[in-house]
N, C-alpha and C positions, 0 to 999 in steps of 0.2 A: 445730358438729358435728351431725350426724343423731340422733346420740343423745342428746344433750341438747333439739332442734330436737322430737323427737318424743315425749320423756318424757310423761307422764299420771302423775296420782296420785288414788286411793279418795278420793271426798267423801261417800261414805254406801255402805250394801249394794251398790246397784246403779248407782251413777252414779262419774264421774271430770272431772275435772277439767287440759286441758292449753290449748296458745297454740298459734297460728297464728303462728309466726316470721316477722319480715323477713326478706325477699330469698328466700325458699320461694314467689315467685309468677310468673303468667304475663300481665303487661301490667296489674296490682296484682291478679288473682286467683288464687287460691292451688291453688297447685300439685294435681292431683288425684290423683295416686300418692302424694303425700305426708296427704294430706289421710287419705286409707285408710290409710295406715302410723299415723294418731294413733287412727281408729277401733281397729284390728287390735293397738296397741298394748294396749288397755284392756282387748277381749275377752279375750287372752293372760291379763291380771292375773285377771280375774274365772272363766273357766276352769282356771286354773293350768297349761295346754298354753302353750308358749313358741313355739311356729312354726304359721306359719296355711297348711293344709294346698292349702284352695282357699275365696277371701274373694269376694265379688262383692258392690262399689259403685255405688248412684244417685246418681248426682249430681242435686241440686234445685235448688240456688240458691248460686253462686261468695262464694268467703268473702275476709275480708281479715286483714291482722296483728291479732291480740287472742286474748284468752281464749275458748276454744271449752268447751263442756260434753259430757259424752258419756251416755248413759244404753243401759246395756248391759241384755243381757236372756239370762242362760243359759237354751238350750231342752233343752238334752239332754247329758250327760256321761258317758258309757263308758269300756271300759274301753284302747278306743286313741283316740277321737276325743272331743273335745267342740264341741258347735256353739253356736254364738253370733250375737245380732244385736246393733244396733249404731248408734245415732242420733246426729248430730251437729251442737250446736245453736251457732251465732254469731253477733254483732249481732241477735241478737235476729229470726233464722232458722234454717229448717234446711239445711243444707248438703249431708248427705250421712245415708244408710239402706241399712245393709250388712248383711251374712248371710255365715258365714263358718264354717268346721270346722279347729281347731286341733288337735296333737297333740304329740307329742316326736316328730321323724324321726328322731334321730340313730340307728343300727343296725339303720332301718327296709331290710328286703331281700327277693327274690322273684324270679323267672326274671326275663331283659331279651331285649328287641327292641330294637336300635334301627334307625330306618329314615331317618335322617335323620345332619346329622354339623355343626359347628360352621361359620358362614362361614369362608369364605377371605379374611382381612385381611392387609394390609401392617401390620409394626408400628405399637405407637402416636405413637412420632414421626414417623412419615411419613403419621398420616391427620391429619385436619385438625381443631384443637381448634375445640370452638364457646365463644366467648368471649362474655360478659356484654356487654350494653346496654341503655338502657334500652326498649326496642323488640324488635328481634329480633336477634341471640339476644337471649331473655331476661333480667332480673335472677336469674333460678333458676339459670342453667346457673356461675355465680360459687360455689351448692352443690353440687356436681357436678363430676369433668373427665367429659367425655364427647369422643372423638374418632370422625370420622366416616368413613369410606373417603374416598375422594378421587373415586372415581368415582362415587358415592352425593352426594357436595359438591356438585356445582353446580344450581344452581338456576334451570334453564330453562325457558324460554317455550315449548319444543318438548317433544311426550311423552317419559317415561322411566319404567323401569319403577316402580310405584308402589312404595318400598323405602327403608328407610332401614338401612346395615349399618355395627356398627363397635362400639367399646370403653368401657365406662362403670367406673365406681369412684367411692369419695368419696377428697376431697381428705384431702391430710396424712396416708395411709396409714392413714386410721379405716376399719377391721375393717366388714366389710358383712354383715351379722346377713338371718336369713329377712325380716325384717316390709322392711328394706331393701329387698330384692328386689320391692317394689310399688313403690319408687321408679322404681330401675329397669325395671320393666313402663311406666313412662309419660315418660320422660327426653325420647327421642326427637323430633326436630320430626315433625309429621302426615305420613305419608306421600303424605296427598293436593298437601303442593306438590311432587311429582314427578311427577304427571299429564299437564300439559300443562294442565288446566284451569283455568279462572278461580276459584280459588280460594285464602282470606286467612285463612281463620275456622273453624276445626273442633271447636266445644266437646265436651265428651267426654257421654255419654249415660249410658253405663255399661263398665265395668271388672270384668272378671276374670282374675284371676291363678291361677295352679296353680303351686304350689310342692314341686318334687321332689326335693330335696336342698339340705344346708347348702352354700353356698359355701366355697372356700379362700378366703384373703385375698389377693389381686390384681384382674388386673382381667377382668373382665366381658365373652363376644363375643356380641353382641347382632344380630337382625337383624328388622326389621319390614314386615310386608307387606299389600298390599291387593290382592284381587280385583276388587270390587264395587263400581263407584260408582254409585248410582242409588237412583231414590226419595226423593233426600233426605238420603242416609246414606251411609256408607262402615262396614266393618268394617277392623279393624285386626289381623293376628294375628302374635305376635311368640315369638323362644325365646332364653333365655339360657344362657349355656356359661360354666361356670366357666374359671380356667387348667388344669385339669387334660382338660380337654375333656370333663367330666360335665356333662348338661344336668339345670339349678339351678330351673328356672321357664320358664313358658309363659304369654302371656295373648292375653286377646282383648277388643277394645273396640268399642264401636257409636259413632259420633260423626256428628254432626248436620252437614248443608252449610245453612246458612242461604241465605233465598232469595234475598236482595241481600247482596253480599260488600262487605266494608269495605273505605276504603286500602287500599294495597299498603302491607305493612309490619307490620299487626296480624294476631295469631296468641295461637294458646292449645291448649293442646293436654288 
C-alpha cells in the first residue's frame, strides 16, 4: 500500500528516516512522484501542516529499493502556511532537493473561476489498463491501476497529439490522501511517445505539483499535455479531477530528451 510504501519516521530534530519500496520503480529507478511523496511525507511531520500546498522536486541522481534518509529544514511557519525544504539521501547519494509550503486545506474557500472542466473519458473499463512488465509498462504501474483512454493508447510511429488522458487510483480501494496526489502528478507514461518523434528516454528534471483540494475516494481523471518540444527538453503540464468533478491538483514538469535515445522499449518517466 502507498501508505505504508511512503511512511517516514523522526530520527533526530530535523531529520527522518524511510525506504524506497520494491516495485515503486521505472526500469529499477525509483519512481519520482513517489520519491517526493517520501520527501513531502517528512516536511508534513516536521511542519505539523498535513497537505503540501505547492512542493517542487530536483531530481539529481535515480534511487533504488533501500533505506533513504531525509533531512528537513523548516524555513518559515505561519499562521495558514508553513514552508519547508527537503533532501534526500540513498546509496549513499543524493536523489532528490525540494522546497515545498504545506497547510491544512480542508475548509480552505474563496471566490472560483473555473475556466477549464474535467476530460471527457469513456468509463474505466472501456479504457485500457496499463498492466506491469518488466519493461514497459513498468514494474510501478502493478502500484497503481491507472487506465488510459483508448484513443490516447496507441502508440504510433505517426504524430498524435502529445497527450496522455484517463483515470488513476490506488489499488484495493486505499483512500488517496493530498501527498498521494504527487504520485499521481507523475503515473502517466511521457507524453512525448505520442509525438511522432524518436523518442525512448524522458528522465524527469524537475516536478511541480499544486495541490487544490482533498480528493474523495475514487478514482482520479487525469489529463497530461505538451507544447514544446525543443532545446532538449519538453514541459509536461497536467490537471487532476476528482469523481466529484473538483479539480484536486495541477503540475508541471521539465524533462530532458537525451541526445542519443536508447532501445525501443526503455522509458522512465
Amino acid at each position: 500500500m502507498f501508505s505504508t510504501a511512503s511512511a517516514v519516521h523522526r530520527t533526530g530534530p530535523a531529520t527522518f528516516a524511510g525506504e524506497i519500496a520494491p516495485g515503486w520503480d521505472i526500469l529499477g529507478n525509483a519512481h519520482g512522484g513517489y520519491v517526493m511523496a517520501l520527501a513531502a511525507r517528512a516536511c508534513a511531520e516536521a511542519t505539523g501542516r498535513p497537505d503540501p500546498v505547492t512542493v517542487t522536486g530536483h531530481f539529481l541522481s535515480p534511487g533504488r529499493p533501500g533505506p533513504v534518509a531525509i533531512e528537513v529544514r523548516v524555513l518559515r511557519v505561519g499562521r495558514r502556511f508553513a514552508t519547508a525544504s527537503a533532501v534526500v539521501e540513498g546509496g549513499g547519494r543524493t536523489l532528490l532537493a525540494a522546497l515545498g509550503s504545506f497547510a491544512e486545506i480542508d475548509g480552505a474557500s474563496g471566490p472560483e473561476r473555473i475556466e477549464a472542466a474535467p476530460p471527457d473519458l469513456p468509463p474505466p473499463d472501456e479504457c485500457v489498463r496499463m498492466e506491469p512488465t518488466d519493461t514497459f509498462p513498468p514494474p510501478f504501474m502493478a502500484r497503481v491501476d491507472l487506465r488510459i483512454d483508448p484513443e490516447d493508447a496507441r502508440f504510433e510511429p505517426s504524430p498524435g497529439p502529445p497527450r496522455f488522458r484517463g483515470w488513476f487510483r490506488f489499488p484495493d480501494g486505499e483512500a488517496l490522501d493530498t501527498i498521494g496526489l504527487l504520485v499521481a502528478a507523475d503515473a502517466f507514461p511521457p507524453t512525448a511517445f505520442r509525438s511522432g518523434l524518436p523518442i525512448a528516454w524522458t528522465p524527469t528534471l524537475e516536478l511541480t505539483a499544486h495541490v487544490r483540494a482533498r480528493p474523495v475516494n475514487g478514482w482520479l481523471r487525469c489529463t497530461f499535455s505538451t507544447r514544446f518540444i525543443t532545446g532538449g527538453h519538453l514541459e509536461e503540464d497536467g490537471e487532476i479531477w476528482d469523481e466529484t468533478g473538483r479539480l484536486v491538483a495541477q503540475s508541471r514538469q521539465l524533462a530532458l530528451l537525451p541526445r542519443h535515445a536508447p532501445r525501443s522499449g526503455a522509458a522512465a518517466s
